[in-house]
C-alpha positions in Angstrom: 52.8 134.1 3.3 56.4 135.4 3.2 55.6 137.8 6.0 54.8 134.9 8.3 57.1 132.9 7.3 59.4 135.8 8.6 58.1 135.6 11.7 58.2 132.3 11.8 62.3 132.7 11.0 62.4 135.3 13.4 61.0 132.8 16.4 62.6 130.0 15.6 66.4 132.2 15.3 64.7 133.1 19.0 64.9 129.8 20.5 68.1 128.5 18.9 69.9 131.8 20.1 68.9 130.8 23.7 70.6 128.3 24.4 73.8 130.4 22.4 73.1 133.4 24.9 73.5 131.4 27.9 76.7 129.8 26.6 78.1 133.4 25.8 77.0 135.3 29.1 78.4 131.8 30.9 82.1 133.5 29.5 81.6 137.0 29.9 80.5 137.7 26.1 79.0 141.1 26.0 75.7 142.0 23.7 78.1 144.2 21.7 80.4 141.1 20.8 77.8 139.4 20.3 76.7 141.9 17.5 79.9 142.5 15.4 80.4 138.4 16.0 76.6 138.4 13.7 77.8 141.4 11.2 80.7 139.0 10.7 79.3 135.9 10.2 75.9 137.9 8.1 78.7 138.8 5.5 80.4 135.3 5.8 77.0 133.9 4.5 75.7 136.0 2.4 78.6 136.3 0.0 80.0 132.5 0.3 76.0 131.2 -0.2 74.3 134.0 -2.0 76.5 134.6 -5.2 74.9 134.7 -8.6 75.9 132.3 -11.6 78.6 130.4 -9.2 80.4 133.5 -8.0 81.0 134.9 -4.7 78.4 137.6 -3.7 79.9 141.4 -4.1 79.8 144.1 -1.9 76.9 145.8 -3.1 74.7 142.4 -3.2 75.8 141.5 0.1 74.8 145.1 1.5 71.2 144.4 0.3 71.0 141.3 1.4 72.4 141.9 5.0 70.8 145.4 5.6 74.6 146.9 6.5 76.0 149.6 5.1 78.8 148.8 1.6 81.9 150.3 3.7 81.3 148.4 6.7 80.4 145.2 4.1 84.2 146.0 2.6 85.8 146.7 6.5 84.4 143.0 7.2 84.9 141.1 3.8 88.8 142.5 4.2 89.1 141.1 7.7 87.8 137.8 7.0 89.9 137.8 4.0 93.2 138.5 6.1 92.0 135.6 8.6 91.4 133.2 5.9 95.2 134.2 4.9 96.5 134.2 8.2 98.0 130.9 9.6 95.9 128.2 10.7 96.3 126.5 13.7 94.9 123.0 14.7 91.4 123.7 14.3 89.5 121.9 17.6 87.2 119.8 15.3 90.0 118.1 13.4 91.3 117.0 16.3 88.3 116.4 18.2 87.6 114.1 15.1 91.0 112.5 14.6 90.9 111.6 18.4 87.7 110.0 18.2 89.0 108.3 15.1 92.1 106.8 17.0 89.7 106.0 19.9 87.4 104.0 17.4 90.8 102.4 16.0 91.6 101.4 19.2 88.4 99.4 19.7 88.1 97.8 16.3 91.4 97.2 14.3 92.5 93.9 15.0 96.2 94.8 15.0 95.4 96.5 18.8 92.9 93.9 19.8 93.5 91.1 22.0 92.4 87.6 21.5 88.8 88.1 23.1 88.3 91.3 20.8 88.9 93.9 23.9 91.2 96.2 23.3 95.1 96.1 24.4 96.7 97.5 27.0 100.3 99.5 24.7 103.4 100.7 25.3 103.8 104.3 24.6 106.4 104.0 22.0 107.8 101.6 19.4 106.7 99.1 16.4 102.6 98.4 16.2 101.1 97.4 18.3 101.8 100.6 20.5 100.2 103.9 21.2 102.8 105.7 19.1 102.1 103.3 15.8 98.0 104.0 16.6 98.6 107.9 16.4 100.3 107.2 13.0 97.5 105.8 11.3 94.7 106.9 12.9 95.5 111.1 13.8 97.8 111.6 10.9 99.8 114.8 12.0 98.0 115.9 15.2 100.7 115.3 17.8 100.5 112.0 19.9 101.1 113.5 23.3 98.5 116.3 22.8 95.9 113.4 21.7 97.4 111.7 24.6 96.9 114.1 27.1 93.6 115.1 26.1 92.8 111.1 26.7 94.2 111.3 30.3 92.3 114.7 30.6 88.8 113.5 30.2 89.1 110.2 31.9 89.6 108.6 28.6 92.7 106.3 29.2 95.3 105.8 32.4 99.0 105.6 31.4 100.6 103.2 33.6 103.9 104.0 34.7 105.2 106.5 31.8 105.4 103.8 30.0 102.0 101.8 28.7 98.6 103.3 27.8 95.0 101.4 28.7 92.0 102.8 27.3 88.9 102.9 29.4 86.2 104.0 27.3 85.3 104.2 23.3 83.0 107.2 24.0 85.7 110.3 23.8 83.9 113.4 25.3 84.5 116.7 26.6 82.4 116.9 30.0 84.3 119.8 31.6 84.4 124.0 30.5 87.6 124.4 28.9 88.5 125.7 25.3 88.2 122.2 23.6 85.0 121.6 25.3 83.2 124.6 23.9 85.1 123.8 20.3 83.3 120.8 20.5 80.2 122.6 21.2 80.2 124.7 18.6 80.7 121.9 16.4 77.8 120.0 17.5 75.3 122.8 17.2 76.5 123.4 13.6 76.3 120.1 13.0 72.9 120.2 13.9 71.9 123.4 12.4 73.4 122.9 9.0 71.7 119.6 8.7 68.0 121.5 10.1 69.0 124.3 7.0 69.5 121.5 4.7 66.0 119.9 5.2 64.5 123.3 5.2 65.9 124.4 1.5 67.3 121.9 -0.2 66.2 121.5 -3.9 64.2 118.9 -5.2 67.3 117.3 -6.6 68.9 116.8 -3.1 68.1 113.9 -0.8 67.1 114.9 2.6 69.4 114.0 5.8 67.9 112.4 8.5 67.2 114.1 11.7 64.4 113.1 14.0 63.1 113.1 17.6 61.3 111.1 19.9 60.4 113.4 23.2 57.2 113.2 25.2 55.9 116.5 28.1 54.7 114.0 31.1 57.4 111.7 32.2 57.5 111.6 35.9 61.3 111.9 37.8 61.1 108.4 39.0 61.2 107.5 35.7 64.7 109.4 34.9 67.1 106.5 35.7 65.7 104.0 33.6 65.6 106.1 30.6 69.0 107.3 31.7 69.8 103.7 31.3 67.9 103.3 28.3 69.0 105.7 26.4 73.1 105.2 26.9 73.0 101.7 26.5 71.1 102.1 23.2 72.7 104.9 21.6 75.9 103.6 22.3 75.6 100.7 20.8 74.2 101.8 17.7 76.5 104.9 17.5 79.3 101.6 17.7 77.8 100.1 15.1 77.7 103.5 12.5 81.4 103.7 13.4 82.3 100.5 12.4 80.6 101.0 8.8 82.3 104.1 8.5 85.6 102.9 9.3 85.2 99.8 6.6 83.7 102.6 3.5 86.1 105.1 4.9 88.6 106.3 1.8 92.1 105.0 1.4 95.2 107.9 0.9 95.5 108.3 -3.4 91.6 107.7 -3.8 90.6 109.1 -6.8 87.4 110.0 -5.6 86.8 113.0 -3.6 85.9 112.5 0.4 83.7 114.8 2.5 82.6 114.5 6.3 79.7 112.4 7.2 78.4 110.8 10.9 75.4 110.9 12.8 74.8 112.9 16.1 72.3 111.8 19.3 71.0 113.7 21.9 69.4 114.3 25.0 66.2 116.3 25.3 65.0 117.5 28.6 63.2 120.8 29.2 64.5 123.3 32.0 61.0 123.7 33.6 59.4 120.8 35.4 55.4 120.8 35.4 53.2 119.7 38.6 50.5 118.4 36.6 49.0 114.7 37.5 47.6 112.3 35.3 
């Protein structure tokens, strides 16, 4: 039993990695990177997640557990250590997040809404309502022309002569190759995958998170567009509607009670090859 269910770990880390590998060797990302990128992130888990009575794992533990050698386990626990030291920059999912937060604002807080609950058009700078008074309480410290620009970037709003702002869209996505697009999708596969390891091992004490899919192997092309259509128009709308009831439960500054980061993900499923086979 535990050797297939080995096996079974070993296929399944097979097809996630595929679609990893392709992102890598899309950027130039040699095997060997790829390999001391794994060592790193082996040790990462393994003493962080595999600790006994509450306490990080030590170097000897973590050399069993991961199969490396105890002086390259200390070469990598020290470097890790210096980065988690090291100054931290704006990390791309903080922002990624406080922009879609400000987006979401933008769409549902009466103080930016007009009369027919669509969203105003706002000056750039001065008392609410304006784009400057959104960043403030929607982005906290992320800078309001970065946000800004990254709107403009992705189609997401059109500033009208250097001087107003009109958003276009609620959705705020990254749809071209740049260093914030592949933050975001790094973000999005661990999302998934920590939510996949969850359900796998969580103890009987823990509730399960929810993660399904509906897919189906014979759906001709002519039928793409409508469940193009389909699929958008729903999803959006319910993806609207899990904002709004996190924006009304979300905690306010000097809550005693401690907040964490929770949402809900959708996507697409389509298969690379296309099969001939008739009904």
């Amino acid at each position: 039993m535990v050797k297939d269910l080995r096996v079974s770990a070993l296929a399944a880390c097979r097809a996630a990695l595929r679609p990893l590998v392709r992102l890598l060797l899309k950027h130039g990302v040699m095997h060997r990177e790829f390999v001391e990128l794994s060592k790193d992130v082996y040790v990462d888990v393994a003493r962080s997640d595999y600790g006994l009575r509450g306490r990080p794992t030590n170097v000897s533990r973590t050399a069993l557990l991961t199969g490396l050698d105890r002086k390259e386990v200390g070469r990598i626990r020290r470097r890790l250590d210096q980065a988690d030291r090291g100054p931290k920059e704006p990390g791309g999912e903080r922002k990624q997040d406080r922009i879609a937060r400000l987006v979401s604002g933008w769409y549902q807080d009466p103080a930016y809404l007009r009369q027919d609950g669509t969203p105003m058009m706002l000056p750039l700078e001065g008392p609410a309502p304006s784009y400057e008074s959104l960043v403030k309480r929607y982005a906290g410290d992320v800078p309001g022309i970065t946000i800004l620009r990254e709107l403009e970037r992705t189609g997401a709003v059109k500033v009208h002569n250097d001087s107003a702002v009109e958003v276009l869209r609620r959705n705020y996505r990254l749809d071209k190759v740049d260093p914030e697009a592949l933050a975001r999708a790094g973000s999005v596969l661990a999302d998934l995958g920590h939510t996949v390891a969850h359900n796998l091992y969580r103890d009987e004490t823990e509730q399960s998170r929810f993660e399904a899919r509906a897919s189906n192997l014979r759906i001709p092309r002519e039928a793409m567009p409508a469940y193009r259509e389909l699929v958008y128009r729903e999803s959006q709308a319910f993806l609207e509607k899990v904002d709004a009831w996190l924006t009304a439960h979300e905690a306010v500054d000097g809550d005693a009670e401690p907040a964490q980061r929770v949402g809900l993900g959708v996507y697409w499923i389509q298969s690379d090859n296309v099969t001939g086979e008739q009904s």
